[in-house]
TIKOLMI-718279 format. One record per residue (C-alpha): residue number from 0; residue in three letters; x, y, z. Coordinates in steps of 0.05 Angstrom, whole numbers, plus 5000, padded with zeros to 4 digits. Layout:
% TIKOLMI-718279
+-------+------+------+------+------+
| tilum | fiba |    X |    Y |    Z |
+-------+------+------+------+------+
|   NUM |  ALA |    X |    Y |    Z |
...
+-------+------+------+------+------+
% end
This chain:
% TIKOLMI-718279
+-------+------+------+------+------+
| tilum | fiba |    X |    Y |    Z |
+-------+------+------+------+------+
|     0 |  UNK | 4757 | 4942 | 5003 |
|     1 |  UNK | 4807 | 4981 | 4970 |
|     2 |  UNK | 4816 | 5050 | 4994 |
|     3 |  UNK | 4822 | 5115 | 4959 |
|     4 |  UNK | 4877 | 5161 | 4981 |
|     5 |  UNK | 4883 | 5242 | 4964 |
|     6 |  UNK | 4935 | 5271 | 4987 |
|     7 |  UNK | 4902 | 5318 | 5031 |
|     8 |  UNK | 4871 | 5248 | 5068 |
|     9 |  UNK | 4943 | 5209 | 5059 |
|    10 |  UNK | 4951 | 5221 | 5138 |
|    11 |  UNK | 4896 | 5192 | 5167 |
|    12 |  UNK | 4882 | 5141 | 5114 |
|    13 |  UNK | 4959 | 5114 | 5123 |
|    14 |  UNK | 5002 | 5148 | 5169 |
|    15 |  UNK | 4958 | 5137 | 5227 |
|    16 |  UNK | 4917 | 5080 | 5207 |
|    17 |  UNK | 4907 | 5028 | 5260 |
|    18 |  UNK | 4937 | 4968 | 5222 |
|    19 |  UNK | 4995 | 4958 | 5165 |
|    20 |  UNK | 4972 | 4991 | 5098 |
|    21 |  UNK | 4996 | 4964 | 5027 |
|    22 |  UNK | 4998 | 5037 | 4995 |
|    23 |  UNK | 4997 | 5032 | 4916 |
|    24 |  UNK | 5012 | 5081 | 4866 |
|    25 |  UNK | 4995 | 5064 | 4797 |
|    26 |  UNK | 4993 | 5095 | 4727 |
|    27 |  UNK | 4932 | 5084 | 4689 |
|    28 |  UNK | 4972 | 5047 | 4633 |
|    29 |  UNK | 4959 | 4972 | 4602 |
|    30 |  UNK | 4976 | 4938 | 4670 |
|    31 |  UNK | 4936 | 4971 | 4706 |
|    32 |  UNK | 4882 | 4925 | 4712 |
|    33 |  UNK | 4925 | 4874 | 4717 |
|    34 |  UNK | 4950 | 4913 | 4783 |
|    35 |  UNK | 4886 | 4924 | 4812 |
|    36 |  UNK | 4870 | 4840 | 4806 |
|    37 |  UNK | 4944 | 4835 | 4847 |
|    38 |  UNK | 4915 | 4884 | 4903 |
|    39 |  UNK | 4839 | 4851 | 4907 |
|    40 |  UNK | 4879 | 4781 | 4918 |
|    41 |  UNK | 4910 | 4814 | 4974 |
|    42 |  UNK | 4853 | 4854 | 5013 |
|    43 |  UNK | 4817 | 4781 | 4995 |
|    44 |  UNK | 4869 | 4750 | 5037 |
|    45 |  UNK | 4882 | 4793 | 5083 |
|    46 |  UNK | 4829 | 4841 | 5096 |
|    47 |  UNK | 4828 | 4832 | 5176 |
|    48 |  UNK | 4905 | 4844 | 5180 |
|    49 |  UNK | 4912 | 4897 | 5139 |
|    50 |  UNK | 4892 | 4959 | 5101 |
|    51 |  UNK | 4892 | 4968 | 5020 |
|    52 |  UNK | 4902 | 5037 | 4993 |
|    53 |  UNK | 4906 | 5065 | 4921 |
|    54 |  UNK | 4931 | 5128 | 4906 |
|    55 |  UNK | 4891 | 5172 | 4859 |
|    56 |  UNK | 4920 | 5184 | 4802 |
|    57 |  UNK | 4913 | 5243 | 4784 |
|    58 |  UNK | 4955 | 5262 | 4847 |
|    59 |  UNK | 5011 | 5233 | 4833 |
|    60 |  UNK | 5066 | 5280 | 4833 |
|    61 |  UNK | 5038 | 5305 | 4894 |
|    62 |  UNK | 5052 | 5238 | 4924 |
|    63 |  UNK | 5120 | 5227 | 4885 |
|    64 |  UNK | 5133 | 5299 | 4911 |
|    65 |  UNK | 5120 | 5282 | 4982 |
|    66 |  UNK | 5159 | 5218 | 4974 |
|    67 |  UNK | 5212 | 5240 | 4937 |
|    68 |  UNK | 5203 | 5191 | 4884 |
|    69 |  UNK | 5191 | 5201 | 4808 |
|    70 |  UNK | 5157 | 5147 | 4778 |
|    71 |  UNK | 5098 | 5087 | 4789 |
|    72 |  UNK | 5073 | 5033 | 4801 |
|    73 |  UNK | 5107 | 5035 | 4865 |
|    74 |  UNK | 5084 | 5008 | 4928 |
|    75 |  UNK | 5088 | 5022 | 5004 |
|    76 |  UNK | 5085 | 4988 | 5070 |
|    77 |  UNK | 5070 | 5027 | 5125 |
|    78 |  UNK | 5071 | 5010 | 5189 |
|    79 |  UNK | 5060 | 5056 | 5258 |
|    80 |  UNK | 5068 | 5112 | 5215 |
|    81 |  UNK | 5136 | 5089 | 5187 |
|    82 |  UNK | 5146 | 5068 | 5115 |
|    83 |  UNK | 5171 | 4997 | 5130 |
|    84 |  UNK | 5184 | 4971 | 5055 |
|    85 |  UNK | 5181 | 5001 | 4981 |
|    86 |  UNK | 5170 | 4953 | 4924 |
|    87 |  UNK | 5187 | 4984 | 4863 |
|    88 |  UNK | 5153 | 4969 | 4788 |
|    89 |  UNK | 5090 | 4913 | 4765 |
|    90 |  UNK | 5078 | 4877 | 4816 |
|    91 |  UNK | 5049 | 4794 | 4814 |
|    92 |  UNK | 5004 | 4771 | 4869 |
|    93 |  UNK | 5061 | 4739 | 4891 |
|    94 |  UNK | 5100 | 4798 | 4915 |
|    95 |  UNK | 5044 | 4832 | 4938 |
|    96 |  UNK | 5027 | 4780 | 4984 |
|    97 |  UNK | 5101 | 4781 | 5007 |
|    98 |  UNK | 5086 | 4850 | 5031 |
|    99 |  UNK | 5021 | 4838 | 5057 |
|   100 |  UNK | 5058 | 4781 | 5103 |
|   101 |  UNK | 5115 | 4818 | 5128 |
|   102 |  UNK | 5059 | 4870 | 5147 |
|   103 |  UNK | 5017 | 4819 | 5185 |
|   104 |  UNK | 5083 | 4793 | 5218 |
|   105 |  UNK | 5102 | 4862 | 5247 |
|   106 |  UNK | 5023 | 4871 | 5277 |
|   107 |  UNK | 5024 | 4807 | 5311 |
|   108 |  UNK | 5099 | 4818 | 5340 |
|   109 |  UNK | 5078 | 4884 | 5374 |
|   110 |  UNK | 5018 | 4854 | 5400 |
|   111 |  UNK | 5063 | 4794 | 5427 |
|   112 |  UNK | 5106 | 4848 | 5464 |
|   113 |  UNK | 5045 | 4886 | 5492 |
+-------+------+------+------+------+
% end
């Protein structure tokens, strides 16, 4: 399921979620959907490693604020509360997934060190 991030729940939705989160920040322009499909492949995929969030929209100079960015569609991975990559413009499946994987790969080395 994708997840809907304010920023006011950007914390505990992503900073301290339990698992790596794919964070997205999109405009509402004509790839879009074509966005959306990229991030359903990926919670399809991966759902049990990790977590898929959207930004709304309407908050997003809050979240370019807080991130000290200035444009979208830019994406996130977050890991123990530490951005661990930034992907930058439209995204295919493709490098989604490559996010998605390097997420799953830092999960299962800290639970190999445990």
């Amino acid at each position: 399921m994708l997840s809907l991030v304010w920023p006011e729940t950007l914390k505990d939705e992503v900073i301290q979620a339990q698992k790596p989160v794919l964070f997205a920040l999109l405009n509402k322009d004509e790839s879009y959907q074509d966005q959306i499909k990229a991030l359903e492949k990926v919670i399809h995929l991966f759902n049990k490693h990790i977590k898929v969030c959207l930004g709304i929209e309407e908050f997003l100079e809050s979240f370019f604020e807080h991130f000290g960015i200035n444009g979208a569609p830019l994406y996130f991975l977050f890991y123990d509360g530490k951005e661990v990559q930034r992907f930058f413009g439209h995204a295919k499946t493709k490098d989604l997934i490559g996010i998605a994987e390097v997420g799953v790969r830092l999960s299962k080395n800290k639970k190999t060190q445990l």
